[in-house]
N, C-alpha and C positions, 0 to 999 in steps of 0.2 A: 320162833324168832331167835334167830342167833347173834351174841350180842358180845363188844370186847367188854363191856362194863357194867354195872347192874344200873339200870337205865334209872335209877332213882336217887337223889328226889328232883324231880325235874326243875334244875337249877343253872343249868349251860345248855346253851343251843343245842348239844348234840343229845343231852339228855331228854331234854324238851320235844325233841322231835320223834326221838325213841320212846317215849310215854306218850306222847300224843298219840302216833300212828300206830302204838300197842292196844291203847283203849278203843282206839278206832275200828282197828281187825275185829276185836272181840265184841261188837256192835252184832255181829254178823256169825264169828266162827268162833268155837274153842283154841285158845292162844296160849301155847306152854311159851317158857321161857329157857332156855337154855346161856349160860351167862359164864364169865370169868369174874374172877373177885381175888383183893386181896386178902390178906388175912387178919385184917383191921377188925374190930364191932361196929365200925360206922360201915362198913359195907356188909358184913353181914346183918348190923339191924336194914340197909336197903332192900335188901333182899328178900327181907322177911315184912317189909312195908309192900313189899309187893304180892306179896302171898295172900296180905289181909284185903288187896284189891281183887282177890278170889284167884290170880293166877299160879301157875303150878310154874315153880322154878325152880331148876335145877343149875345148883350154882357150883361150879371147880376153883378152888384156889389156887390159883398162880400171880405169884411174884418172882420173877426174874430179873437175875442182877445185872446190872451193866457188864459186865464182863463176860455172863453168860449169854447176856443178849448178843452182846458183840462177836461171839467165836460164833455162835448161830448163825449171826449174817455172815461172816466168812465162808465158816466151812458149807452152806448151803446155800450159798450164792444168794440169799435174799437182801433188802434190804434193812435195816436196823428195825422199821414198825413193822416188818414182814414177821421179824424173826422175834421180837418182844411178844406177839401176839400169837405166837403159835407151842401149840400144848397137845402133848398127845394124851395128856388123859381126854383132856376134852372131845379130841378125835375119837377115843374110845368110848364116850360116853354120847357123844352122837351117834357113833354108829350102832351104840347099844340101843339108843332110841327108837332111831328109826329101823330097825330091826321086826318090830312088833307092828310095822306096816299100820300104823294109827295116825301117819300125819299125810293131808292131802301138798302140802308146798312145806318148804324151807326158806324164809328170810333173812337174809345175812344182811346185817346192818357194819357196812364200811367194807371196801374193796378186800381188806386185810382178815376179814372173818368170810367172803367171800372165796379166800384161798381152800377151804377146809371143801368145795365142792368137788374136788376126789371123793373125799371119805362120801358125800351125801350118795352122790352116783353111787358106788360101790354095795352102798346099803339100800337104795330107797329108788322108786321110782318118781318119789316127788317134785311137784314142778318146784326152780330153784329162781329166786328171786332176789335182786342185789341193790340193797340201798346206799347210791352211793356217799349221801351228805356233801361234798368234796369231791371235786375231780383233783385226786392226788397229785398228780403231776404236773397239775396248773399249779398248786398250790407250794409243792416244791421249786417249778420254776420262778417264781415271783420269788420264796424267799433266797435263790441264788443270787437273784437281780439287787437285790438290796446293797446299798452302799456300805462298804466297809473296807478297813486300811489295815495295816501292821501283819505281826508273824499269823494272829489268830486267823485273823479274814482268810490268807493263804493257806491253813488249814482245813477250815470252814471251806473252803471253795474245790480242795479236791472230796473232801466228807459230799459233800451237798450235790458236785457231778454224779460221783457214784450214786447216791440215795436219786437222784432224778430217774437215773437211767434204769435200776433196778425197780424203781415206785413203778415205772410207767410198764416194763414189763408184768409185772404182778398184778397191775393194775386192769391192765386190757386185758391177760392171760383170766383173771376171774368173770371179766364182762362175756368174752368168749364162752364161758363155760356156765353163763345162766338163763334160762329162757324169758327174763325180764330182768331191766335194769331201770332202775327208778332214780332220778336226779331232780336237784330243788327246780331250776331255773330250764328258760330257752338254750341260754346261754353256753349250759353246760351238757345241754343235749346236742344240741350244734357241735360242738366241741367233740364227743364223745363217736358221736356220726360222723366224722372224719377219720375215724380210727378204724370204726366197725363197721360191715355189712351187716352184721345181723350180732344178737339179736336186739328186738324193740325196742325204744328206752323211752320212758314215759315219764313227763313231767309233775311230780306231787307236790308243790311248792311246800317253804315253809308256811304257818301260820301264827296267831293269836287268837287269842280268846276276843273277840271284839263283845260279845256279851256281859262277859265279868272286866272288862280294863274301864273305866270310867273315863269320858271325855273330856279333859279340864287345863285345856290351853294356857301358856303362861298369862299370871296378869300383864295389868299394862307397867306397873311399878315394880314389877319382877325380878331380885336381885342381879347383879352382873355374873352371873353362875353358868358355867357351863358342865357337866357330867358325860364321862366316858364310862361304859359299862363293859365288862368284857372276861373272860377267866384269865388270870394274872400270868398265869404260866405259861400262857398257850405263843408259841414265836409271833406270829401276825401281830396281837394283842398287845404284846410288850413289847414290838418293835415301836406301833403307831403310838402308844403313851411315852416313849422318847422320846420321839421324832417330836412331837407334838409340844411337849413342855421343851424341849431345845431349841427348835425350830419356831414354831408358833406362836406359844405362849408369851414371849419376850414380847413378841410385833402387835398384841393385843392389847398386852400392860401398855405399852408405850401411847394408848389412844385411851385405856380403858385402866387406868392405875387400879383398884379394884377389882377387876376380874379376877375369877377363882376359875381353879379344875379340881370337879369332885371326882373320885377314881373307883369306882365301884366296881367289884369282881372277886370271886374265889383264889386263893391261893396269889397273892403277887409275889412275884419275885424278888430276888431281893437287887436289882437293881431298879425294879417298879419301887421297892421299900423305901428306895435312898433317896428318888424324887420328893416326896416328902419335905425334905431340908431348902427345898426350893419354894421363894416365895410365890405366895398363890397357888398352892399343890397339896391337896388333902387325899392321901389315901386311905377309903373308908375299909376295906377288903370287900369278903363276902356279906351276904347280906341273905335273910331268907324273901325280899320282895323289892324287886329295884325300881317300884311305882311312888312310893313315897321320896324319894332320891329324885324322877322326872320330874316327880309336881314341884319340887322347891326349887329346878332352875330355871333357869329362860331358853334353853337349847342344848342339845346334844349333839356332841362331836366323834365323829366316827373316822380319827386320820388314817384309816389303815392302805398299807402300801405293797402288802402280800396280802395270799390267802385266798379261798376258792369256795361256791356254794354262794351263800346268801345268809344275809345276816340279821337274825331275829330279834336282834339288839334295835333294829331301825325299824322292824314291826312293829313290837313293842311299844317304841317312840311314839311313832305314829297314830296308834291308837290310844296313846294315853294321851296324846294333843302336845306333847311337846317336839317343838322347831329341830329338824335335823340340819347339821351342816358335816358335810361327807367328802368323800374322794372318789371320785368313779368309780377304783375298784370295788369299795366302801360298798357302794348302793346297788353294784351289777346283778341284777337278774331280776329285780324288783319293779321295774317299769318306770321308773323315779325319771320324772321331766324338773331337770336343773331350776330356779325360780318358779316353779309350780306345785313339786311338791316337798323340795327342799332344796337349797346351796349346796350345788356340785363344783368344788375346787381341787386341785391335785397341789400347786405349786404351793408353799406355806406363806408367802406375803398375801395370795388370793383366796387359801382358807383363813389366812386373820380378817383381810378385809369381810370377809361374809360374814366372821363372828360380831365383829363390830358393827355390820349395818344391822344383825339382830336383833342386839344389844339397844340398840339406839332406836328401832323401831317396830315399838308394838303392832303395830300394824299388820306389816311383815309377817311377824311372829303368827299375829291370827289368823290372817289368811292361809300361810302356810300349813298351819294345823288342820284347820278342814280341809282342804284337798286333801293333805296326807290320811285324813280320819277316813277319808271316802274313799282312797285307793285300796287301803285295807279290807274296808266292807267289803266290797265287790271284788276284790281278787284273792283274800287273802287270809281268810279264816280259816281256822283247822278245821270246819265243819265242811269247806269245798274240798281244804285237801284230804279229807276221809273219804270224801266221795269220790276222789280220782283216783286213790287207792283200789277201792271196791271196784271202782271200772275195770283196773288192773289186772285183778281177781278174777272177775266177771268175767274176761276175757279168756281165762286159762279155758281148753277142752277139758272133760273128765279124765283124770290120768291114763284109764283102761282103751280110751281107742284114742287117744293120740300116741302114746306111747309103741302101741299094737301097733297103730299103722303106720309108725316110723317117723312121726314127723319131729320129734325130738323138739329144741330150743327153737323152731323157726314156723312151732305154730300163731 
């Protein structure tokens, strides 16, 4: 498995999915770890937390500066995350790997680590498979769309053409170049299947632990609390906790004087920081378990207005029993029927109204929750998505006579 970051401790979506579907493979197969890292001891103790889960990981340190990422994307025509993420030790340290003809496949986790499928071909006959978490380029285009004014926006807006145009290159040119590409949702296979003829892409949703998350829907006297979870730094993230406390927030105080927003997530920003000064706005940061955080509000709010994939923030929810209220994009690829298994609103006068009618009826709240508890069940445990993985797998030929008889990416 090839990874931009030591997939531990699994504490953000991307990490979460990356340690899930890493314990998963290894159900089955021996699973090295091949990784970037900075030069932190929180990321070399990760590293070494993963070691003691019996994996072999081989970790490169790279930190690369703005400046040098930036001449990167210039002079090699990449985009900025093209060019942040690419390392030729690490290219040398792949190819030293797979050198010694001991791995049956290569897992590239993110379009961007996906690029390095030169080096793999070069060395390996391995079949080559790309997780994409994100269809980049959705994900780019949503935050172009985002409103904004003054000299920055017109900055921002020629940075953000360029990064689209070059994402979506890099992005397709890796899908092309692997003989399976794995994405969370329909959504995003749909999406990707417009681009590609070939090859396959297969759906591994995200999931949750629905065994270990406890069912425990809000009471009926359940304070006026609503919690946004999310990593603080990430642009989607800290766009929608603006929007939300500018836009929103104000429309709920005004029905609901008491309402609160708890802010829960790694690393916020520091214009996440400054919301804080706003009444009704607590930012708690990171947290090691955002279940105790669900159990003390009455609903969770997911404004986001960019962003791509699927969001394990609203699994999470859902199987801890607390009410989601979302934005289309918010809940895309999840199966979410609007009043069925949570409040789908985009406009902010129509996600305040849904906050308020939650607020005000327990009811609501509980029904909501079990449907929600039961979409998860049945669709959406990490225990289906390991098995659609393995099918994955399952479906590779033996490297020696596909390969032999030429059928390359389009077995």
């Amino acid at each position: 498995m090839l990874s931009p970051f030591v997939p531990y401790p699994p504490d953000t979506g991307a990490h979460i999915r990356i340690h899930r579907l890493l314990r998963g493979l290894a159900e089955r197969h021996d699973v090295d770890v091949l990784t970037l890292r900075d030069r932190g001891a929180e990321s070399a103790a990760a590293a070494d937390a993963l070691r003691r889960e019996g994996f072999v990981v081989h970790d490169v340190v790279h930190e690369p500066t703005r400046a040098r990422t930036a001449a990167g994307a210039l002079l090699r025509r990449r985009s900025l995350y093209g060019a942040r993420f690419h390392s030729r030790e690490l290219a040398q340290r792949l190819a030293a790997l797979l050198a010694g003809d001991r791995y049956d496949a290569v897992q590239c986790e993110f379009a961007y680590m996906g690029a390095y499928a030169p080096v793999i071909r070069g060395a390996s006959d391995a079949w080559l498979v790309l997780d994409e978490h994100n269809v980049e380029f959705e994900l780019s285009s949503t935050l172009l769309a985002l409103p904004r004014r003054g000299f920055r926006a017109q900055v921002y807006d020629v940075y953000g053409r360029r990064e689209l145009r070059r994402r979506r290159e890099e992005e397709l040119s890796a899908c092309r170049a692997v003989d399976r590409v794995l994405v969370a949702s329909h959504h995003d296979r749909r999406m990707l299947e417009r681009e590609l003829p070939a090859p396959p892409v297969a759906v591994v949703p995200n999931g949750v632990d629905v065994d270990e998350v406890l069912f425990e829907p809000p009471a009926a006297d359940a304070p006026a609390r609503a919690v946004f979870v999310g990593t603080l730094d990430y642009r989607p993230n800290e766009d929608a906790v603006r929007w939300f406390c500018s836009s929103v927030l104000p429309l709920v105080r005004r029905h609901v004087p008491d309402f609160e927003l708890e802010v829960v997530g790694a690393r916020p920003s520091t214009s996440v920081q400054a919301l804080a000064r706003q009444d009704g706005v607590q930012i708690v940061g990171g947290v090691p378990d955002v279940r105790p955080h669900l159990r003390r509000a009455a609903l969770t709010v997911v404004p986001l207005r960019a962003g791509s994939g699927t969001r394990l923030k609203i699994l999470e929810a859902f199987a801890a029993g607390t009410p989601v209220v979302s934005t289309s994009l918010g809940c895309r690829g999840l199966d979410v029927v609007d009043g069925f298994h949570a409040l789908v609103a985009d406009d902010a006068r129509d996600l305040a109204a849904a906050i308020v009618r939650l607020v005000r009826e327990p009811a609501t709240r509980k029904r909501l929750a079990a449907e929600a508890r039961a979409l998860v069940e049945s669709r959406f445990s990490w225990s289906s998505a390991v098995a659609k993985l393995h099918d994955v797998y399952d479906s590779l030929p033996a490297r020696s006579s596909a390969r032999g008889a030429g059928t390359g990416g389009g077995a």
